[in-house]
C-alpha positions, 0 to 999 in steps of 0.5 A, a space after each residue: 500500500 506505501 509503495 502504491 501511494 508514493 507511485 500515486 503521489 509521484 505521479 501527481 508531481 509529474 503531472 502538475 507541470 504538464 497541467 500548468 504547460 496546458 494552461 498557458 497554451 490554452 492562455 496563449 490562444 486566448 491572449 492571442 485573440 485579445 490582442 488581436 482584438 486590441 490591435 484591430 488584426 483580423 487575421 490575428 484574431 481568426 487565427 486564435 479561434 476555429 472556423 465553426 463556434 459559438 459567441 454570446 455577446 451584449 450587442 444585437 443579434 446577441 448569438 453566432 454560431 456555426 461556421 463562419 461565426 467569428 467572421 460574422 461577429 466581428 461584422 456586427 461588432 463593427 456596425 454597432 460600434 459605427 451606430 453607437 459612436 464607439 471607438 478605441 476599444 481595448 480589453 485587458 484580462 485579470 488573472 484567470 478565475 480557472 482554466 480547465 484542461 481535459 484532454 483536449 478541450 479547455 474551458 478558461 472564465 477570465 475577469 476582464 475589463 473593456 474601455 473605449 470612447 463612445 462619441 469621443 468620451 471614455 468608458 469602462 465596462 470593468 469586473 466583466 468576464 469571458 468564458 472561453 471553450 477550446 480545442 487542441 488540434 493539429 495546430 494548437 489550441 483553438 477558441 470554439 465558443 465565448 460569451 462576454 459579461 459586463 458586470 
């Protein structure tokens, strides 16, 4: 029994590292798509994120899903930032709350704070949060759904 619990805890501290290594990829992709966000890079963003998920958002129609999705809320948000005089958008993440690895999926709930200009004057949407699925495929971590709350 002393030599299976030594094995068992062994076993656990040989994991943690692999665990924490997939966090941070799991965060890379997700930080990926902020910064793409913050610089306005299309490219960058599409890269973070597979083709076909799920997005929930404050803004009308509110979902997209399917292929294509984050291509189609990135449109939406562009008309609704033009209507509501929205400009200089920039996201800032706090520490994860918890990323969630199991196999290869990942599930991250992120604090996060969003400020821009709106007809020229600052705003802040603070103590929001992201929550985030993910896919390990062949080329990495990929976002296959988010959904941003405002606090």
């Amino acid at each position: 029994m002393k030599k299976l619990l030594i094995t068992l805890a062994l076993a656990a501290l040989a994991a943690g590292p692999a665990v924490a290594s997939e966090e941070s990829a799991v965060m890379a992709a997700v930080n990926q798509f902020i910064n793409g966000f913050n610089q306005g890079d299309t490219k960058m963003i599409l890269a973070s994120s597979a083709f076909e998920m799920a997005i929930i958002d404050e803004f009308p129609p509110h979902m997209w899903q399917g292929p294509g999705a984050l291509q189609k809320w990135m449109d939406a948000f562009d008309a609704d930032a033009k209507l509501n005089g929205i400009t200089d958008g920039v996201v800032t993440l706090a520490a994860p709350r918890h990323v969630d690895v199991t196999g290869d999926r990942a599930y991250a709930v992120i604090p996060a704070d969003y400020v821009f200009k709106q007809h020229g004057k600052a705003m802040k949407e603070t103590a929001s949060t992201i929550t985030l699925a993910l896919q390990k495929g062949a080329t990495g971590w990929k976002i296959t759904g988010w959904a941003w709350a405002k606090n």
